[in-house]
C-alpha positions, -999 to +999 in steps of 0.1 A: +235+359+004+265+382+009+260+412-002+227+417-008+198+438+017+180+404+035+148+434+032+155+424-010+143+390-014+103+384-012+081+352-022+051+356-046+026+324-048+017+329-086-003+303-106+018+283-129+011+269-164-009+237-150-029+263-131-010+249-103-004+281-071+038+280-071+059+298-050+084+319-065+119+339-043+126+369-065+148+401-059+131+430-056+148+463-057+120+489-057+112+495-021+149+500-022+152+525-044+118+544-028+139+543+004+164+567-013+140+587-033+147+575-069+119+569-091+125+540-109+124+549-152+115+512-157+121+474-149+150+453-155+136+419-157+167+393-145+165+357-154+192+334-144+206+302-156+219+268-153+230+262-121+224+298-107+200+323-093+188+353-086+219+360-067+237+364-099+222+400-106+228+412-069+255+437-086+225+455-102+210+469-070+234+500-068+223+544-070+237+546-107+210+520-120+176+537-114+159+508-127+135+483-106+155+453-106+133+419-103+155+393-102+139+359-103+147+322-089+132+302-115+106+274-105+128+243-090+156+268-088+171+286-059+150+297-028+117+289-055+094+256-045+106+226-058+075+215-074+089+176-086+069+187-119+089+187-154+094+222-167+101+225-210+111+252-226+077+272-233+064+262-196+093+282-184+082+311-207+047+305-196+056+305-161+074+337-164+045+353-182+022+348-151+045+360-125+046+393-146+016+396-146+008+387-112+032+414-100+016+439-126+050+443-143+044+467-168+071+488-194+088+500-199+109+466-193+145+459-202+150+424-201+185+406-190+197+368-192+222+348-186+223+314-199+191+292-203+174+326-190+185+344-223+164+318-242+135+325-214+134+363-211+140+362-248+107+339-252+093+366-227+106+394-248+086+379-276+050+376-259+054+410-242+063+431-269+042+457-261+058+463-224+096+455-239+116+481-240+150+467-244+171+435-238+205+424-224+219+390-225+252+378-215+268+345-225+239+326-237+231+303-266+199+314-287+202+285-315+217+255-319+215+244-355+206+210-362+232+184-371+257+210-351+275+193-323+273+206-292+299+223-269+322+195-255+313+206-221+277+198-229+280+166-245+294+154-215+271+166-195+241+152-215+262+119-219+239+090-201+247+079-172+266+110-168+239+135-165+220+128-131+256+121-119+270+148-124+238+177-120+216+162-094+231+129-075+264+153-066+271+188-071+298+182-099+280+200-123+274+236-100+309+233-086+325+232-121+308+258-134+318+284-101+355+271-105+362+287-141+353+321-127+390+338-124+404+347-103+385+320-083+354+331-062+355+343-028+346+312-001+316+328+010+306+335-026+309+299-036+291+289-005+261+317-011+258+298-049+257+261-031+233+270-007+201+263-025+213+233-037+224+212-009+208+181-013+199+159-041+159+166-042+172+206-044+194+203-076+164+186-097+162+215-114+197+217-128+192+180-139+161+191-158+177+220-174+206+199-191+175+175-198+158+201-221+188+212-240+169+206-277+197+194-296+174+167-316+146+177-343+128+153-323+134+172-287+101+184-271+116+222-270+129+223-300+098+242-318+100+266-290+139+272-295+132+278-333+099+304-329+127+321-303+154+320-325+135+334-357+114+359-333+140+373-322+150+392-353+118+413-352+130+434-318+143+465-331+149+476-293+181+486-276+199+457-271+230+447-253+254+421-256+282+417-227+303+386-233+327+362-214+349+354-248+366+321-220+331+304-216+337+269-227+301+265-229+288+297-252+317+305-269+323+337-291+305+310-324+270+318-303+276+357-298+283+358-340+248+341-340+229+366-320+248+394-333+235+381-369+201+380-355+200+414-337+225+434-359+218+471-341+227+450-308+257+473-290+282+443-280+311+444-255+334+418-247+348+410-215+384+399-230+399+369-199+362+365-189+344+334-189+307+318-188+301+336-154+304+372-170+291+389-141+314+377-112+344+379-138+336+414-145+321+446-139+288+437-161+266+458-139+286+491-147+287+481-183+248+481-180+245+514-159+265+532-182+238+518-212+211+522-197+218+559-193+232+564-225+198+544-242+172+552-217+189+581-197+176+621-200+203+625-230+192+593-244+194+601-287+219+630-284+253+605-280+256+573-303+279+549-294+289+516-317+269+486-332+293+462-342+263+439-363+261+461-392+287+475-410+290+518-411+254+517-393+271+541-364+289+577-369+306+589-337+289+630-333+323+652-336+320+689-343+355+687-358+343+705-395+376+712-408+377+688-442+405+669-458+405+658-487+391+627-495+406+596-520+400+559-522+426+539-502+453+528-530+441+552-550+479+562-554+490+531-566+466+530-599+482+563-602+519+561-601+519+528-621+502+549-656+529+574-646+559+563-672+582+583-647+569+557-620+555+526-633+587+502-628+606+519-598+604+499-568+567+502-548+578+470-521+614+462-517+618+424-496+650+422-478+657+386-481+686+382-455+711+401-440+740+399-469+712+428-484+694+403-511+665+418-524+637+413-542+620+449-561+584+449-567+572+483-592+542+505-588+530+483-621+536+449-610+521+459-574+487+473-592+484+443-616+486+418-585+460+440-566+432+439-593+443+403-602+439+395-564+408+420-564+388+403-589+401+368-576+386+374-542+351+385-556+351+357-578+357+332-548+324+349-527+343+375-504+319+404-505+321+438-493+319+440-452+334+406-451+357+406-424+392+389-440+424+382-408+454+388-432+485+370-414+510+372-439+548+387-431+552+419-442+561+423-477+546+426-510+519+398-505+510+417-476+505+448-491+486+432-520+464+412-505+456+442-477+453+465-506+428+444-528+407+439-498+402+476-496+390+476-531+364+456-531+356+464-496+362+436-474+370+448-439+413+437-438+414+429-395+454+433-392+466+420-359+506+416-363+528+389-347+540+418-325+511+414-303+526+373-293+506+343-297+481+349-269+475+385-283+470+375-316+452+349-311+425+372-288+430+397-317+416+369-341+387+353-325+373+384-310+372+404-344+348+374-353+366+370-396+347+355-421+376+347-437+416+343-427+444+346-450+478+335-438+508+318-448+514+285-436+526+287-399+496+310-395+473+286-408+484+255-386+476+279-354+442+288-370+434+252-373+445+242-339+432+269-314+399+270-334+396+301-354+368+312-371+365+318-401+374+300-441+407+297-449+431+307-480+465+301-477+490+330-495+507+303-521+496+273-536+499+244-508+505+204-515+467+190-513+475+170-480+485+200-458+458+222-478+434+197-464+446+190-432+448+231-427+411+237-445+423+257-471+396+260-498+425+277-521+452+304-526+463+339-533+486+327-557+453+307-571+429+342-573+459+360-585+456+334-618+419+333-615+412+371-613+441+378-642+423+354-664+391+368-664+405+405-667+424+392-697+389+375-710+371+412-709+360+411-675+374+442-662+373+447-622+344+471-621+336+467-585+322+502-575+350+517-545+334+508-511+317+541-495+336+567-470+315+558-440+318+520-447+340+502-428+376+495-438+397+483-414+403+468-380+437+474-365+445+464-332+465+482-305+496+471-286+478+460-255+502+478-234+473+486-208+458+454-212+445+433-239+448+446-277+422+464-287+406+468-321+401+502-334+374+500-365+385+527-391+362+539-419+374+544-456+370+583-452+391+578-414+416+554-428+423+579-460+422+611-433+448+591-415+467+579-441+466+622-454+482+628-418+510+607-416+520+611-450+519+652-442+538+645-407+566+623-423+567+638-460+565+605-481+562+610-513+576+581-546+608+602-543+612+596-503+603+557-497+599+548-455+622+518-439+598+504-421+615+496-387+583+490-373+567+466-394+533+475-391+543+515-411+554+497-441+514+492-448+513+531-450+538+533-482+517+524-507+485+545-497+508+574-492+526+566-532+558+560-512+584+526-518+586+511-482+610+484-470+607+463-439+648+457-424+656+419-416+647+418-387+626+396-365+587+416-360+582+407-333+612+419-312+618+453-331+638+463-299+665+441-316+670+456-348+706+462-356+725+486-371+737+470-404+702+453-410+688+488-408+720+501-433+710+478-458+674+488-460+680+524-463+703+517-490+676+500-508+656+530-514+685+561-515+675+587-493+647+576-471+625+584-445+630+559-412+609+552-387+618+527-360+604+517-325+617+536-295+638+502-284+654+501-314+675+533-308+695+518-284+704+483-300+714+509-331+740+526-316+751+498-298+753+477-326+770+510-350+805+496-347+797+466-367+786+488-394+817+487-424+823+520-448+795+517-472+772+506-444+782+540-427+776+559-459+741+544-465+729+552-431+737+588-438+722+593-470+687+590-443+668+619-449+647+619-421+644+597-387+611+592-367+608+571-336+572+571-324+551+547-291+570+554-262+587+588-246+625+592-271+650+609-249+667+637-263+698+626-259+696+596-283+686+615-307+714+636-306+739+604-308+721+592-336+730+621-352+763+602-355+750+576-380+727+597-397+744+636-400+718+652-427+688+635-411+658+652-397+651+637-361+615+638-357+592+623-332+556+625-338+531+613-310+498+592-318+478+561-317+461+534-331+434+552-323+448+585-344+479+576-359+494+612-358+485+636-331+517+658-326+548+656-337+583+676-326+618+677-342+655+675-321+655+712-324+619+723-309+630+698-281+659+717-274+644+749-274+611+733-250+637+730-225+630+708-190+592+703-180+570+684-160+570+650-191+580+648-223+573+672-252+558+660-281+551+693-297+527+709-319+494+692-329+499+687-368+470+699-393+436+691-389+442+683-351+427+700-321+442+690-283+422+698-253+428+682-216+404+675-191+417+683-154+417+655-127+406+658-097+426+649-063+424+613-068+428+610-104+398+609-117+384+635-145+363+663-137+342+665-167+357+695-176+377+707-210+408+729-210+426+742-236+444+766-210+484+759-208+499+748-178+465+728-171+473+688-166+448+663-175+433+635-198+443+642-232+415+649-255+422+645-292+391+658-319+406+652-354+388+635-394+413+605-385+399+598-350+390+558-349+350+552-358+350+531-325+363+496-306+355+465-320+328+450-300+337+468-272+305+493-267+318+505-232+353+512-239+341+535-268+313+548-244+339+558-222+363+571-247+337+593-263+324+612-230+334+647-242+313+643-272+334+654-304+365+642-285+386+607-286+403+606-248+433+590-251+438+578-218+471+597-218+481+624-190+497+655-205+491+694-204+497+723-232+525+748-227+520+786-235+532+782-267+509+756-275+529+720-273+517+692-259+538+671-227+529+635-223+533+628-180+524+590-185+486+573-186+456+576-168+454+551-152+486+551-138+485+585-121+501+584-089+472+598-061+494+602-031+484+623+003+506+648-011+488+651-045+487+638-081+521+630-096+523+619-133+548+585-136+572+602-163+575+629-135+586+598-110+610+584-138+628+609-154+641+623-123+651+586-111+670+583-142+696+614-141+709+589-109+742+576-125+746+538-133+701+542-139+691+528-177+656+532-170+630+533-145+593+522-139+573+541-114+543+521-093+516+526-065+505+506-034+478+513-017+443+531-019+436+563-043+442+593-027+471+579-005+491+560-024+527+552-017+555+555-049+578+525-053+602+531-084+619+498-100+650+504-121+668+489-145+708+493-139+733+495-170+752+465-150+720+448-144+703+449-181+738+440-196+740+406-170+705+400-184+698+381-153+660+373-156+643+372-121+628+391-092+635+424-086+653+429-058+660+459-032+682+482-043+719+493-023+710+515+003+733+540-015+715+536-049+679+540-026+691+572-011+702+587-045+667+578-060+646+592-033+667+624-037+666+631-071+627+627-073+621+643-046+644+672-060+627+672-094+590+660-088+580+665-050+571+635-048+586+612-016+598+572-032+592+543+000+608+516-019+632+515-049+641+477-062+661+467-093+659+444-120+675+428-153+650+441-177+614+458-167+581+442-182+570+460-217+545+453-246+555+433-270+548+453-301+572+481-290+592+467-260+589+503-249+559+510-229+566+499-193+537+475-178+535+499-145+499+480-136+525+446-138+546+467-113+518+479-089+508+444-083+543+429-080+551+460-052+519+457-032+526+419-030+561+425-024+556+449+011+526+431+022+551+398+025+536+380+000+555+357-025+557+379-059+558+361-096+587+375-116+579+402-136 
């Protein structure tokens, strides 16, 4: 067994159920730990699956886990004696019992289980309450409701004929299951798995496993699964749930089960992962970082998220300063009884690019909100349902998202920007109860599987509303809900509370996949108080949404909002005219675009005729915000838009606005070591914590200038936490009453915050840390350069730089491809000019057509996409295009 101390594994002869004396192979990690002084607090109890062993929890056996790990090979299961007897369900329990006993296990115990052993240490959970002290199960299936079909990968498995074929009389069964770990296993990882189960008396036991699966009232376990199942809701413990979301076994419809069943459970999903959770994926950290944060000497003093129960966590934040508090929408009920408000436009829809419109006022956009309100109650959404809206933007967005809030439904709002695969992660791991989407939504719903009951936006033809699963339609609440308000039935819904949840939004997944930030009503209204106080909306000044997702924060802020025509999902392509007719639509507005836009603006302004040129300057304001904005495209923009302020605020999903600095403050900051994002605005607090030489943060808060680090935001708009991602919000929480952002920056002396790139892609060289933005904005005052991505090779602490560029020549031929090495002359200017500005010394420099970006902006660079492409690259290796 690779990997694991030979002095680990031991043999017990225990007496079984039948009274029979069995021989059991078990890890056992306490004379380990005595070797190294650490008294164990307790016992983590590991039970293993179908077709593993004990070998599957080796990764537990590490100084950070000061936990007894007994790790068990079940009876006719790896290095255990093959007994030839039949083992059900309850023996198995049974058995488990007695070899606890025998070995004088006593609490406090913390069981874990991976697939059939979640349903055994679960049963043992149940009969050992009294030594239980709390329970983690990964990728297992608890209950299997009768009449359900089973996983395809299990019918055919249980098929006759196929079963002893494929489990016992050959290996199919245990080889399948080791090849959907990606990236594959490691040969002698593979081999250490097969080794128990060489011949076809040795794999029994997986045959007899797939032969208990109680499917059938009738099945022999199936009274054993159900007193599990129900049991199982009477542990109030600290529970865990880490999750392989790719198992095509025990997919995410088994984890909504147990969450319903254990709703304090802390659940993390392993996004990419599938049914072998712990070779996929750092599990064993996961459960270190738990265990000390439930068990640990600070255990009680940090709470960290339950994603069963709705507003059933608070994140501990010493940020006191209040804000003042109103229901979301709340200003849309207002401005439509205001007679100087009621009909001017709330949502304007730009049909098309010849600037056809359609106006929707503050009155019509409240009357469809409580029509669609009282619809949605009537039709059994409840408060804490979670509803996927994936409807364009535009007034049925807004109404539908806004009527949600009302009644308290939690709205999960994952835009097309994030791409199919994105969105489609977004979907299924936010777990909905319901989705609403127009039709081309709804056909993907239906064919990758979604969960959750479907309502389309309008009224569908009864064959494709049957072939989608559509019970009804907005359009069909709308009509419903205005008909019973008209009878006397007024929507007197109570407004959901502040700490109850509101919202799921997901971010860009720049840094990997999207995650879903969970925002409370009383966060969600702080946040919507903040950006409406950075970018001064108010009914007067209306916001072109050039970034789709912003035209959601009109309406909660009383301001008209218009989306451009433009395509969502590539807002790097919005044009200049497109943008000209939208800010015509609402006079003098506020705009906000994303940072890729800029460029495709001016570069598209000479297509722009007079009046086109006279409604882009009538802008009042111009904000650009999710990726660095160099200064000097705002300063050509003043071109197209003379009178407007240029402001660019910095934030998050996680806290929409953190800073924010104007054209002339950047000016006056000068050069620096980043970019200069300015001031916090109100109700924000910035703090850093300092790295040390290989990255990594200290521990420590700064709020001293001239001190880089992580940047720590505290703030009433802060995120509540990550949707079922319990570590990522562990992490992100360390410096209790701060959000770490996973950016890099430091404060100046006069108090402005400079973004130097992200965390993680810190550049640890032998001649110390350098920040990415450092690398690229001194690679890009090199003539000919339009932008530049800065990467690492090799190990923390002596990494090498390689810099990849993207050449005006190049990203105008739009030749997709490898990079390639740049001219010699081109290399040498490079290395120069960073080694000028930064100190830092560049071993490669390549260029390419167009560098790899997120989706949702095409502005943050993928620099973990270029690390792996340059380490391939100069070890020789064939590299995928970026």
């Amino acid at each position: 067994m690779p990997g694991v101390d030979p002095h680990l594994s031991r043999t017990v002869e225990v007496r079984d159920h039948a009274g029979e004396l069995r021989r059991w192979h078990l890890l056992d990690s306490g004379p380990w730990l005595a070797e190294r002084g650490i008294t164990p607090r307790g016992t983590l109890l590991a039970v293993h699956g179908n077709p593993t062993f004990s070998f599957l929890f080796r990764s537990l056996v590490r100084e950070d886990i000061p936990w007894r790990l007994v790790a068990v090979d079940q009876l006719e299961m790896g290095w255990s004696e093959r007994t030839g007897e039949t083992r059900r369900y309850q023996d198995r329990i049974t058995d488990l019992s007695l070899l606890t006993d025998a070995l004088s296990l006593r609490g406090p115990v913390v069981t874990v289980g991976h697939d059939w052993g979640g349903l055994i240490s679960a049963g043992w959970a149940l009969d050992n309450r009294h030594d239980l002290a709390g329970m983690i199960l990964t990728n297992t299936g608890l209950h299997q409701d009768l009449g359900e079909s089973l996983p395809a990968a299990l019918r055919l498995a249980t098929a006759p004929g196929f079963r002893s074929a494929s489990t016992s009389l050959t290996d199919t069964f245990l080889r399948t299951t080791l090849s959907l770990c990606k990236p594959p296993l490691p040969r002698e990882i593979q081999d250490a798995y097969l080794a128990p189960y060489r011949t076809r008396a040795r794999r029994k036991g997986i045959d007899q496993f797939v032969a208990d699966i109680p499917a059938g009232a009738d099945h022999p376990s199936r009274p054993t699964l159900e007193r599990v199942a129900e049991g199982i809701r009477e542990l109030t413990v600290p529970t865990l749930f880490a999750w392989g979301p790719k198992d095509i076994t025990f997919s995410d419809r088994y984890l909504r089960d147990l969450i319903e069943r254990v709703p304090h459970a802390d659940v993390h999903r392993f996004e990419k992962t599938s049914h072998l959770v712990w070779e996929d994926a750092d599990v064993a950290g996961l459960v270190a970082e738990w265990l000390a944060a439930r068990f640990g000497p600070d255990a009680g003093q940090e709470q960290v998220s339950q994603d069963g129960a709705a507003g059933a966590w608070r994140p501990v934040s010493s940020y006191a300063e209040p804000v003042p508090e109103r229901h979301l929408g709340e200003p849309i009920a207002r401005l439509a009884a205001d007679p100087a408000h009621a009909h001017s436009p709330a949502v304007v829809e730009m049909a098309d690019a010849d600037g056809q419109r359609r106006e929707i006022s503050w009155s019509l956009l409240n009357r469809r909100v409580d029509d669609i309100a009282a619809g949605l109650l009537g039709h059994g959404i409840r408060p804490g349902d979670r509803v996927s809206i994936l409807i364009t933007p535009g007034a049925d967005l807004t109404a539908v998202l806004y009527a949600c809030l009302r009644i308290g439904a939690v709205a999960v709002i994952a835009d097309a920007g994030l791409g199919v695969p994105g969105l489609t992660r977004a979907v299924i791991g936010s777990h909905p109860d319901w989705v609403i989407g127009i039709p081309k939504a709804l056909v993907g719903a239906r064919a990758m599987g979604w969960p959750g009951r479907r309502i389309s936006v309008d009224q569908l033809p009864t064959v494709d509303r049957v072939a989608l699963g559509v019970e009804t339609s907005i359009a069909q609440l709308a009509t419903s809900g205005s008909m019973m308000r008209e009878l006397g039935a007024p929507l007197d819904a109570p407004w959901p509370a502040s700490d109850a949840d509101a919202a799921i939004l997901f971010t860009s997944g720049s840094t990997g996949p999207a995650k879903g930030a969970v925002y409370t009503h009383r966060q969600m209204s702080a946040m919507f108080t903040a950006v409406g106080d950075t970018l001064q909306l108010d009914p007067e000044r209306g916001l072109v949404a050039g970034f789709a997702p912003f035209a959601l924060l009109g309406p909660a802020l009383g301001a008209p909002s218009v989306v451009p025509d433009m395509d969502i999902t590539r807002p790097g392509e919005l044009t200049a005219p497109a943008l000209a007719a939208a800010v015509d639509a609402l006079g003098e507005p506020a705009v906000f675009t994303a940072p890729a836009a800029l460029r495709n603006i001016l570069d598209t302004a000479s297509q722009l005729d007079e009046y086109g040129r006279a409604a882009m300057a009538s802008a009042a304001s111009f904000f650009s915000a999710g990726a660095p904005i160099p200064a000097h495209l705002l300063r050509e923009l003043r071109s197209l838009m003379p009178h407007a302020k240029a402001l660019t605020p910095y934030g998050m999903t996680e806290c929409l606005a953190v800073a924010a600095i104007d054209l002339e403050e950047i000016d006056a900051a000068g050069e620096g070591s980043g970019v200069c994002v300015g001031h916090p605005v109100p109700r924000v607090e910035l703090a850093v914590a300092p790295m040390d030489g290989e990255g990594r943060t200290t521990g420590e808060i700064s709020q001293d200038h001239g001190v880089s680090g992580e940047v720590l935001v505290r703030a009433p708009h802060v995120r509540d936490r990550y949707l079922m991602l319990w570590g990522t919000t562990h992490r992100s929480m360390r410096f209790t009453g701060w959000h770490a952002t996973g950016d890099v920056g430091h404060l100046d002396e006069d108090g402005r915050l400079w973004i130097e790139g992200r965390a993680d892609h810190v550049l640890a060289t032998a001649d110390g840390l350098f920040t990415p933005v450092q690398v690229e904005d001194a690679a890009e005052t090199v003539p000919t350069v339009r932008r530049a991505g800065a990467a690492v090779v090799g190990p923390r602490g002596t990494q090498q730089v390689v810099v990849i560029l993207e050449t005006e020549d190049g990203y105008r031929a739009g030749k997709a491809g490898r990079p390639r090495a740049a001219s010699t002359s081109l290399q040498e200017a490079v290395r120069r000019a960073v080694r000028e500005r930064s100190g830092a010394e560049v071993v490669a420099v390549f260029t390419t057509s167009c560098l790899p970006t997120d989706i949702r902006h095409n502005s943050k660079i993928d620099r973990a996409a270029l690390a792996r492409w340059a380490g391939q690259t100069l070890r020789g290796e064939r590299a995928d295009a970026l």
